[in-house]
N, C-alpha and C positions, 0 to 999 in steps of 0.2 A: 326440842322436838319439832317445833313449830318450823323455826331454822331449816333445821333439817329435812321438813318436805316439801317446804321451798325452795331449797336447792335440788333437789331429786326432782321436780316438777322441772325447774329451769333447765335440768343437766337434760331430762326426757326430749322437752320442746325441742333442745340445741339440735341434740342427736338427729331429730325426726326433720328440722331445718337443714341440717347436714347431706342427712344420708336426700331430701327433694334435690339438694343443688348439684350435688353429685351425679345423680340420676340426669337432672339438666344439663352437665357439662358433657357424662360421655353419650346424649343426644344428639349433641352437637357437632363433638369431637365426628361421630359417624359419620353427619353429614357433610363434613368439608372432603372435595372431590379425590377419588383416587381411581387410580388403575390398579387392577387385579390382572397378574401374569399366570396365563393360566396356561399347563403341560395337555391338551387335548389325551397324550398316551403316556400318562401319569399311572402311575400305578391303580389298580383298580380293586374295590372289595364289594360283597354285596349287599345291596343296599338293605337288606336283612341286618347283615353282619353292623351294624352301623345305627341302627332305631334301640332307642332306649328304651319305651314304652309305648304302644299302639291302642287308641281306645278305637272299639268296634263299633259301627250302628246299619242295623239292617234299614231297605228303605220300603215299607210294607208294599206289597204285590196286591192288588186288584186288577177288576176290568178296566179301572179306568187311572193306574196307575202303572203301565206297564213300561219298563224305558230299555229301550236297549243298551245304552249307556249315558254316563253325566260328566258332562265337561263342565257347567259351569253352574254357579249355586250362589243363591241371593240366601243372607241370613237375616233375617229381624228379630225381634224381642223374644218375638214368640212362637214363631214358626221357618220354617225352609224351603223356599223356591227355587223349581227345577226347572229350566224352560228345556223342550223335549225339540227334537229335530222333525218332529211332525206340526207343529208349531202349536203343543198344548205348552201352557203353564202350570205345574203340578206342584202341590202344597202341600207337606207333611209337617208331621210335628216336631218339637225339640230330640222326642223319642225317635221320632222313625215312624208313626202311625199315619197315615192315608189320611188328609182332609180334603181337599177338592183338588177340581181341574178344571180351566177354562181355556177355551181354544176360540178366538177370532181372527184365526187366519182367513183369508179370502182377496177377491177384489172388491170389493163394498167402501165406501167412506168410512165406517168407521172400523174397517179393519185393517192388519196391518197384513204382508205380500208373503214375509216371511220373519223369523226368528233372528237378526242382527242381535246389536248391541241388546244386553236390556239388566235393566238396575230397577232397585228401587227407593224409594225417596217419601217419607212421612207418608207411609200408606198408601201410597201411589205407582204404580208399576208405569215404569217408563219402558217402551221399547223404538228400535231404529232398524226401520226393514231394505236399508238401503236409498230409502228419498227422503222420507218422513220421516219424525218422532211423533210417535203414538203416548196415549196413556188412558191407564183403567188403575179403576180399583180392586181389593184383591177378590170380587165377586166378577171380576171382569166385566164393569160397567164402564163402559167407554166416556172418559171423561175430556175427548179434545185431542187436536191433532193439529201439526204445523208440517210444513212442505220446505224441505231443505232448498235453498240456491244452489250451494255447492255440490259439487260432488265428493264425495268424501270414503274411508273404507269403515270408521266404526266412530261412535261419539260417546260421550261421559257426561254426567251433570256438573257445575259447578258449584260455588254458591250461590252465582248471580246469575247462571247460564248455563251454557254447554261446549266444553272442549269436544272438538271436531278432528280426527284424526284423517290429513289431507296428504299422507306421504304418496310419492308419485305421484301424486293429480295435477291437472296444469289448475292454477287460481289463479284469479285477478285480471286475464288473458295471458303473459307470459310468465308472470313469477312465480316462482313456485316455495311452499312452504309447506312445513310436514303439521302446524297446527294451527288455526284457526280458533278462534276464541268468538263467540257469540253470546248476545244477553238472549235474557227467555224467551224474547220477543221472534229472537234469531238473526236481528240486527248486530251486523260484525259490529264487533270491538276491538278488533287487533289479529294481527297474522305474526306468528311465531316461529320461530328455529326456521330458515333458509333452507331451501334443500340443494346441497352443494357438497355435501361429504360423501354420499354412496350413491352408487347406479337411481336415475331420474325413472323407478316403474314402481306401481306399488304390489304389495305382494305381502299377505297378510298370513297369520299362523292363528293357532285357536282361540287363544288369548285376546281380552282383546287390549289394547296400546296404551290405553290409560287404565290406572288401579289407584284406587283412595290409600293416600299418606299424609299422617299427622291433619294439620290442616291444609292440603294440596292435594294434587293428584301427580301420581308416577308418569311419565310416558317414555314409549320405548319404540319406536319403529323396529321392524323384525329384521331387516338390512342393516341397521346403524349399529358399533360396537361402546355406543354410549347410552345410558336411561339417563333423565331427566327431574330435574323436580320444578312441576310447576305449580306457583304461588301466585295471587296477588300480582295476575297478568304477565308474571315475569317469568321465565324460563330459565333453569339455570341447572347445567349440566351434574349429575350425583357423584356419576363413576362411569366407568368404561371396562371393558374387556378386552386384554392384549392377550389372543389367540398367536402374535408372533406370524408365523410363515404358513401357519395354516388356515389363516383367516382369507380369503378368498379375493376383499375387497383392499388389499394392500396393493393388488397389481392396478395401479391410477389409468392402467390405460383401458382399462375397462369403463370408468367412470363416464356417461355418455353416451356408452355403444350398446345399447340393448341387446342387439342379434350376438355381438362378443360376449356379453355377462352374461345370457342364457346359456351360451356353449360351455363358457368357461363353468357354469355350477353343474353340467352336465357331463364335464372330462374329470372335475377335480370332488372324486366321489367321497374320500376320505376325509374332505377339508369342510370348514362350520362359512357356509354363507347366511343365516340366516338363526337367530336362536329367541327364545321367548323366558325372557327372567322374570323371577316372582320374586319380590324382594321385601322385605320387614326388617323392624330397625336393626336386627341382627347379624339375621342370615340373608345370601343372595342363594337361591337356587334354579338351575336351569338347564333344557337341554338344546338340542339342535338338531335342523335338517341335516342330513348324511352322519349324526353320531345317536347311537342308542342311549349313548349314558348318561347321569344325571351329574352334574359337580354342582355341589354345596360349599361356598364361601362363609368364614368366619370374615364379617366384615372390619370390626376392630381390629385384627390380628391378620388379617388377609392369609390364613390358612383355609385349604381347601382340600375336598375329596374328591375323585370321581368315584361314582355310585354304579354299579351294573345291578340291573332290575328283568334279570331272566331265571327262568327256571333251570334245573338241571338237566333237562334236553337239550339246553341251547335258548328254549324258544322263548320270547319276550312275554310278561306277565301283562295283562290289558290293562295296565297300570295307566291313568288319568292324572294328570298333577291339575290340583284345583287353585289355592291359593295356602296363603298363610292364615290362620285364625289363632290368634292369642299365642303367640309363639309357638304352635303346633301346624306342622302342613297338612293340609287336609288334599284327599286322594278320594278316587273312587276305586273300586276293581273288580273283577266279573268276582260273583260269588262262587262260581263253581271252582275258582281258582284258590280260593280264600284257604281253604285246607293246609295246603302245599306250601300258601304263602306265609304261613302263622308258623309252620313245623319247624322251623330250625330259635327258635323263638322259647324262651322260658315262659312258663305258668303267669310268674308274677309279672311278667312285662307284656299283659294281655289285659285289656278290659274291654268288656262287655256293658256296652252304655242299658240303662234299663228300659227293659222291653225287648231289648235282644237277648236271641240265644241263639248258637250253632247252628241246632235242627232246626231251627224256621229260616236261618240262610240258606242252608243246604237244601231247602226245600224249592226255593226261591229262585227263579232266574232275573230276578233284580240285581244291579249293581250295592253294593256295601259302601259306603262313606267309612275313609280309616284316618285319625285323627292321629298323625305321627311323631313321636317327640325322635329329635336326634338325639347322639353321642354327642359329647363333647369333640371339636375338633381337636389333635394334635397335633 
């Protein structure tokens, strides 16, 4: 007997030894680089037709939580930060409930000009209004501020510092590089990825360039058809996107000529110059300037969808893509639409996070946070 549950103990371990190494290989396996060949006018289904399950969460309505809409959304342990385009910072709970707001927009020292980049980091709210990084607490107690050199369009914390997202910008006086790497202090440490693949202007999309991966950060210039993984100073390309003949930045003789790339994204209306991907160890998902729909890549198997996220009139849902959370994408989308957008949708592929219900959305001109699982791809 005895034997015997010590081999059942050993055969347990093995398994559970097994099944971590496995998990570590095809981590890996993901991340050695590839290109994803993608049909822009691929067949299309809607992105209803396509969600396996959607958890709901209303985001509570007061006076002093009112948003018109949410692009982007800081989670911690125990609460949800919304930075608002009027430059509040609004905090609700896991639920959905209203806990404060604090707003130090201004021109003041210790305020910041406008809503940029902004993360948060062991209780500390970082923001970047375009010169500076700012920081408070989540009582918005101003705890310090530093004055950027560079000029730059959005920045990320690191573990030692901050990635500096410098595509287009001139550095250094003529070199030009799309990243920048600084310590706390904001004393460079190194300038990254050369800018010599696409049009020399920057040009930014909502997102912002860097996103926290594994232990790294993602980056992706919105002109480039590569994302990035950066590590440990080093920069090393993930994957890329062969868009083919409809990718805008294959004609080289653009590369250079500002007043020609302007025109040229200006004649060629159909074609992707410009896309913002959200990407988790899984799935790539993304859309673009001049295309309404969303394609989702399986990235082990590099099958992909395109998504169409309109209603039956035609008219596009105020659909938000936020990020990934725990292998579910998180969205936002006007509540008043929410109805229409659940209807083609079975009972059981509905959940209702607690504290929410229909009628206090419907009540509500708050956006909804929709917590999305896909289908499998085929």
């Amino acid at each position: 007997m005895k034997y015997a549950l010590v081999m059942l103990l050993f055969g347990l371990m093995s398994c559970s030894s097994n099944n971590e190494q496995n998990q570590a290989d095809q981590s890996k396996e993901a991340d050695k680089f590839k290109t994803f060949k993608i049909d822009i006018e691929a067949s299309v289904v809607d992105l209803v037709d396509f969600i396996d399950e959607v958890e709901v969460m209303r985001l509570e309505e007061t006076d002093n939580s009112l948003l018109a809409m949410v692009a982007g959304i800081e989670i911690t342990n125990d609460r949800i930060l919304i930075p608002h385009g009027n430059g509040d910072l609004i905090f609700f709970s896991k639920t959905g409930e209203y806990q404060s707001t604090f707003n130090r927009q201004g021109q003041g020292p210790e305020e910041y000009e406008r809503l940029g980049s902004v993360w948060v980091v062991a209780n500390r709210i970082g923001i970047f209004d375009g010169t500076s990084i700012f920081q408070y607490d989540f009582d918005g107690k101003f705890l310090g501020s530093s004055k950027l050199s560079n000029n730059v369009n959005a920045v990320y914390p690191t573990h030692d510092g901050y990635a500096l997202d410098a595509s287009g910008k001139v550095t250094n006086d003529s070199l030009q590089y799309n990243v920048i790497l600084v310590d706390k202090a904001l004393k460079l440490q190194v300038m990254l990825n050369l800018f010599e693949h696409f049009p020399p202007f920057g040009f930014r999309m909502a997102a912002n360039a860097f996103s926290p991966y594994k232990n790294g950060l993602l980056y992706h210039a919105a002109l480039s058809d590569t994302v990035f993984h950066l590590e440990d100073q080093k920069m090393t390309p993930l994957f890329n996107i062969d868009f083919g003949e409809n990718w805008v930045w294959n004609d080289k003789s653009l590369i250079g000529n500002k007043l020609k790339s302007m025109r040229a994204i200006g004649e060629r209306q159909t074609d992707v110059f410009a896309f913002a991907p959200f990407v988790d160890e899984n799935f790539i998902l993304f859309n673009s300037r001049n295309i309404n729909d969303y394609i989702i890549i399986n990235r082990a198997t590099s099958d992909y969808q395109r998504l169409k996220v309109s209603k039956k009139d035609g008219r596009n849902f105020q659909f938000m893509p936020i990020k990934w959370d725990d292998g579910r994408f998180l969205v936002s989308l006007s509540s008043a639409e929410l109805t229409e957008f659940m209807e083609d949708l079975e009972e059981n592929q509905i959940k209702f996070r607690q504290g929410t219900t229909l009628e206090e959305i419907e009540s509500s001109e708050n956006p909804v946070l929709l917590w999305v699982k896909f289908k499998e791809l085929k």
